[in-house]
C-alpha positions in Angstrom: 0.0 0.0 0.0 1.8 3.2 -1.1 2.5 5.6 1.9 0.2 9.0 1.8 2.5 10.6 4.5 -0.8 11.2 6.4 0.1 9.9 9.9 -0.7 13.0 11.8 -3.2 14.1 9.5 -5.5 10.8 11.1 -3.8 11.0 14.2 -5.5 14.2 14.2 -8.3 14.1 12.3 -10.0 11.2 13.0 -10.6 12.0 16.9 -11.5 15.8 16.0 -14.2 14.6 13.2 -15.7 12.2 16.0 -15.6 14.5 18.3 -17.5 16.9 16.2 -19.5 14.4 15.2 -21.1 12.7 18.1 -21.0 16.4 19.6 -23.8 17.4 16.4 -26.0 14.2 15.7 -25.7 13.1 19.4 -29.9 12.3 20.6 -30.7 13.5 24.1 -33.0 10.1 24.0 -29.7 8.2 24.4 -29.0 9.0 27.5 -32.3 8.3 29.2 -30.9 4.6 27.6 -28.1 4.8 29.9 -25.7 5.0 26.7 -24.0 8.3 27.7 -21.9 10.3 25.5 -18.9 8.4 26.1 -20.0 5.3 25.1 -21.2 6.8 21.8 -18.1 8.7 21.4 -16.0 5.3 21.1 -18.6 3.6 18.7 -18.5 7.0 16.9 -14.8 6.6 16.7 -15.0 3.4 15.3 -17.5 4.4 12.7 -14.9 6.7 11.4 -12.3 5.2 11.4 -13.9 2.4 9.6 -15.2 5.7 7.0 -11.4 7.1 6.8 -9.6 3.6 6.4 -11.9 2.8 3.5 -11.6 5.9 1.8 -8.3 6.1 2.4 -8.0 3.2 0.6 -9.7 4.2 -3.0 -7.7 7.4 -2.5 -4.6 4.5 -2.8 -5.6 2.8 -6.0 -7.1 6.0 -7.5 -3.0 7.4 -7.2 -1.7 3.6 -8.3 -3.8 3.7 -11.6 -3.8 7.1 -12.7 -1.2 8.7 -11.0 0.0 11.5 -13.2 -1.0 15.1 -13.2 -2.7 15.1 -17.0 -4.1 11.9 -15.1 -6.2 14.4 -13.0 -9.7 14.1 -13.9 -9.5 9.9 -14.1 -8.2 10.0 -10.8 -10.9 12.2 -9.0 -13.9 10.2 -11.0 -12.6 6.4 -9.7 -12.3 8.2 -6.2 -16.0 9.6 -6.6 -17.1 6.2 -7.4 -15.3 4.8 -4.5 -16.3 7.0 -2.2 -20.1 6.9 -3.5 -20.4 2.8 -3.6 -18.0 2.5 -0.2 -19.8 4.7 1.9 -23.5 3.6 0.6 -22.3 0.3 1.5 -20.9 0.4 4.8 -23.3 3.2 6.0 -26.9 1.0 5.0 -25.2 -2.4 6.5 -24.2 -0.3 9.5 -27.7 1.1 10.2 -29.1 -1.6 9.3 -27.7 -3.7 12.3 -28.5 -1.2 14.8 -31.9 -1.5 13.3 -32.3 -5.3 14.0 -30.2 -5.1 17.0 -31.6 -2.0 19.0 -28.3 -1.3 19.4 -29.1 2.2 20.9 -32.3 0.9 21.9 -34.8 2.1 19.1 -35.3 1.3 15.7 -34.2 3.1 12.7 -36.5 4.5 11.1 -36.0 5.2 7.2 -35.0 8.8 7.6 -32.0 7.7 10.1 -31.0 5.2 6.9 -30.5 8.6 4.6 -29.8 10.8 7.6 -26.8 8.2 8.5 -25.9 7.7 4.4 -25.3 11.1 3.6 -24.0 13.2 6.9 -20.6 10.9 6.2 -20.1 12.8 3.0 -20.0 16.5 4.7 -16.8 14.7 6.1 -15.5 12.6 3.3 -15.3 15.1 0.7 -13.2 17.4 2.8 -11.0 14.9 3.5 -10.3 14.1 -0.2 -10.0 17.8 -1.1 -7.4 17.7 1.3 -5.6 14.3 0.4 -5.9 15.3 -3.5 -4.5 19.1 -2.6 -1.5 17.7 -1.3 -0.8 14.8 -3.8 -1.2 17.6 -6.8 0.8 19.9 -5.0 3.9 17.2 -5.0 2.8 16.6 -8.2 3.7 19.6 -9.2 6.3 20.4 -7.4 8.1 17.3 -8.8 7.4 18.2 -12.1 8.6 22.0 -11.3 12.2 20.6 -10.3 12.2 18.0 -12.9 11.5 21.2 -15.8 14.0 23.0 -14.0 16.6 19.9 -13.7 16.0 19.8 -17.1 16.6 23.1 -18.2 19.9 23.5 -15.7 21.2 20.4 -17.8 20.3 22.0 -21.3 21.9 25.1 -20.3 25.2 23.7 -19.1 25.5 21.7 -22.3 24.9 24.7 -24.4 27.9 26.5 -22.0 29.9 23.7 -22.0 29.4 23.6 -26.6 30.2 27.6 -26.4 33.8 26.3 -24.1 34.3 23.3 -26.7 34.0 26.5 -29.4 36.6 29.3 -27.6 39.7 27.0 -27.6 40.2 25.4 -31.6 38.8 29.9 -31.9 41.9 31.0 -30.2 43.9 28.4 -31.4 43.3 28.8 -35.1 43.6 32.8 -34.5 46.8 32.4 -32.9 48.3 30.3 -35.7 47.5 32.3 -38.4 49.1 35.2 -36.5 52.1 32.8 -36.1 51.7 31.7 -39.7 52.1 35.9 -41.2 55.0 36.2 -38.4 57.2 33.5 -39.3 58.3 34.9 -42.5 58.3 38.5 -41.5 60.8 38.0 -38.7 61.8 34.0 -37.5 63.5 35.2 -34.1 60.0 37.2 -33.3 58.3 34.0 -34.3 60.1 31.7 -31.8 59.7 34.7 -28.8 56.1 34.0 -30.2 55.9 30.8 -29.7 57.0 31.1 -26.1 54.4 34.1 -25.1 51.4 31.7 -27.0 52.7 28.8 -24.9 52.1 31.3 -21.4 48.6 32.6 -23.0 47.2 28.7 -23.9 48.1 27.6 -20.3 45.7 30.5 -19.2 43.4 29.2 -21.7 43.2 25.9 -20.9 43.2 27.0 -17.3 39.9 29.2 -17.2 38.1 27.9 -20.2 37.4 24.8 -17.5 35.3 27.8 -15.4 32.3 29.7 -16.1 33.7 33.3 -14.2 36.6 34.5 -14.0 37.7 37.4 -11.8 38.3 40.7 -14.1 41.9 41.2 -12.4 43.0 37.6 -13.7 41.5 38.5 -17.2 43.0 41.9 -17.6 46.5 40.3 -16.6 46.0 37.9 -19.5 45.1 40.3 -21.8 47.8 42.3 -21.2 50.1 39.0 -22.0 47.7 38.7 -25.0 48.5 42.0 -26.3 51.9 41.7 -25.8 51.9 39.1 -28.6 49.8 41.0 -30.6 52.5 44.2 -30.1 55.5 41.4 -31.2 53.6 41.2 -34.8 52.1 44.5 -35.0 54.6 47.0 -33.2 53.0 50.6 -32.8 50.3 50.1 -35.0 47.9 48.7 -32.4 47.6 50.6 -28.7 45.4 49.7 -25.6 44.4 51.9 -22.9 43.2 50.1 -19.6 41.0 52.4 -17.5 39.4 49.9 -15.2 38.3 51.3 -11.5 39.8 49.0 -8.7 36.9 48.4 -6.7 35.7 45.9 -10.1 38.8 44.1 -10.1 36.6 41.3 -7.5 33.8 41.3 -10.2 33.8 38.6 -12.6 33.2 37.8 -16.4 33.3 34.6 -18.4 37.0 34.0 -19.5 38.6 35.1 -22.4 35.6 37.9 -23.3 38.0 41.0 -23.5 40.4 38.5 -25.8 37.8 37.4 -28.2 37.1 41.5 -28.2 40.3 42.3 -28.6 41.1 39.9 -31.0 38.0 40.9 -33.2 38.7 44.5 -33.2 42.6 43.3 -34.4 41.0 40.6 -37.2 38.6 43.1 -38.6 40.3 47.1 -38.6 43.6 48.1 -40.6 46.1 49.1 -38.0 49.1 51.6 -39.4 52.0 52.8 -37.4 51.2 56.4 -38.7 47.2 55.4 -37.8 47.2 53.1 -34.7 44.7 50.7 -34.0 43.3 52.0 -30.5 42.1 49.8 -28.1 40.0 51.1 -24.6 38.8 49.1 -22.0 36.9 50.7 -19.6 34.7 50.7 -16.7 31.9 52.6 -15.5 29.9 53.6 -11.8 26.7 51.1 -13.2 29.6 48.3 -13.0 29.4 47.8 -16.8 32.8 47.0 -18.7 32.9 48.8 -22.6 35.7 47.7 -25.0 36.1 50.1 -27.8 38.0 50.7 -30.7 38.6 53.0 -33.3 36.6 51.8 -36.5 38.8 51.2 -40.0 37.5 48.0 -41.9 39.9 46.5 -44.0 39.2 46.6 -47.8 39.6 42.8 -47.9 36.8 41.0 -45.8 39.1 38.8 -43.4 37.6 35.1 -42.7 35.8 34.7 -39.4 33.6 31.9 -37.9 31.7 34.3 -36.6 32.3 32.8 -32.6 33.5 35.7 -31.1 30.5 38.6 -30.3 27.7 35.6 -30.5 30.0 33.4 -28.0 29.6 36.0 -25.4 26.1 37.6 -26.2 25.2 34.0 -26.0 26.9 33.7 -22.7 25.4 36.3 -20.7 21.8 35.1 -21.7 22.4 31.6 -20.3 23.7 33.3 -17.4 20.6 35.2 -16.9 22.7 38.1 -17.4 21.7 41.6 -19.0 22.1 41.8 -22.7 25.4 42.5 -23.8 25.1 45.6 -26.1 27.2 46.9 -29.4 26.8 50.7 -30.1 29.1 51.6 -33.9 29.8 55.0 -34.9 31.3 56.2 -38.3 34.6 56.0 -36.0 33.9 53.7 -33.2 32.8 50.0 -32.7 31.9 49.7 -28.9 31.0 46.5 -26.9 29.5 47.0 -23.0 29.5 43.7 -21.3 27.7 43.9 -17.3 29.5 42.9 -14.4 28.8 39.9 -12.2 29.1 40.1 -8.6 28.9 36.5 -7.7 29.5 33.1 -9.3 26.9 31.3 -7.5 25.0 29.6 -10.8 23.6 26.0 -9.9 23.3 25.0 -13.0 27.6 24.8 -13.4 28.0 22.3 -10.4 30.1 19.2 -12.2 
């Protein structure tokens, strides 16, 4: 027999509902009988218990057979049924043998059989509101966490695909950097090599996490644009104007790279022109990167990973929309600052 969980619901309910009981439909005439209200409180306590037991029991089957929510209806008609033949049954056969027996020393007369048939369901249906309230609301709260289960796991794979995407991203980046460099100047290229070594440890290292503190990203991207500086010299700048007090806030790693990077891949940077890169920070805790805006004549190849990696990001995050603003002269990114990295959903 499953397990309703309803211990002190009868522990209580039962004596309260005979109590009430016997207190309301008790006759005066009974105790010129000599059968005193304690007497009929115990055979009113077995009536109901008899009443609860039995109902309790359809209530059982009802949940066995149809037990799902959609289920709903089907469960609440076999319990009506129950409840309707169950209670007809066992309420007639009762008064009927205090009828032949006298049992409180009178017969019944055929009022007392519907009197005694019917008062039982001002009790019973209450009772099954209150059994069914519960079982839907588990019901539903089951299938609440199950839904959200469900969507924690879709999220974290769709974090964990946009992870799988950053590193062969950088990696292909970096290589065709390395790939221009090595012909242009082969000691550079091996100083290269080193500096790409340091930046992939960092790669590897935080591309495992969701955050990142802004303090560890800015020191990488300082390293990061030291290797851009050994390819492009004094054509490309980058001003850091980040308030201390964000340092502690956090980001999803390698954001101001694939921003940097972009802003390298896609704008012409001359030593006469520089390419000018800012990263900044405002009092709403929002971080801009912006650059100056050249497009090169020729269209470089991109997968297109970089802005829709982080936009992408940020909304599984529940984050606030990462926004792009573009001038004649100026491409700027704001991406919002987290303060904590509390997100369920990334628990390995």
């Amino acid at each position: 027999m499953e397990n309703l969980n309803d211990r002190w619901l009868r522990l209580v309910g039962v004596p309260l509902i005979s109590i009430v009981s016997n207190f309301i439909f008790f006759q005066p005439d009974n105790d010129a009988r000599h059968i005193g209200r304690g007497w009929a409180l115990g055979v009113s306590l077995v009536e109901c218990v008899l009443v609860w037991e039995v109902a309790r029991i359809g209530i059982i089957q009802a949940r066995r057979r149809y037990p799902r929510l959609d289920q709903t209806r089907l469960r609440l008609l076999v319990q009506v049924i129950w409840f309707t033949v169950t209670m007809v049954i066992q309420r007639v056969g009762l008064v009927y043998i205090y009828d032949k027996t006298q049992f409180w020393g009178y017969p019944m007369t055929e009022r007392s059989y519907w009197f005694n048939t019917l008062i039982p369901f001002l009790f019973i249906v209450p009772l099954a509101v209150i059994y069914e309230a519960r079982y839907l609301y588990r019901q539903w709260w089951v299938t609440y966490y199950e839904a959200e289960q469900l969507k924690k796991e879709a999220l974290q794979s769709q974090l964990d695909s946009l992870k799988a995407q950053i590193n062969p991203h950088f990696l292909f980046n970096s290589l065709s950097t390395l790939s221009s460099l090595v012909g242009e100047n082969p000691k550079q290229a091996e100083r290269f090599i080193e500096e790409l070594a340091s930046v992939y440890r960092y790669v590897l290292q935080t591309n495992e996490q969701l955050l990142t503190s802004l303090s560890s990203e800015l020191q990488f991207i300082q390293a990061y644009f030291h290797l851009l500086q050994m390819r492009f010299g004094r054509s490309v700048e980058l001003d850091v104007a980040v308030d201390k007090h964000h340092m502690a806030f956090f980001i999803p790693p390698l954001t101001l790279q694939l921003l940097v990077e972009n802003a390298v891949k896609h704008n012409t940077a001359l030593p006469g022109k520089p390419l000018l890169i800012r990263i900044y920070t405002d009092h709403e805790h929002r971080l801009f990167v912006e650059n100056s805006l050249r497009r090169k004549q020729n269209v470089v190849p991109s997968n297109r990973t970089g802005l829709s990696t982080i936009i992408t990001k940020y909304r599984l995050l529940g984050q606030p929309d990462v926004v792009i603003n573009q001038t004649d002269d100026c491409f700027q990114v704001m991406v919002p600052l987290i303060r904590e990295t509390r997100y369920d959903y990334t628990n390995h």
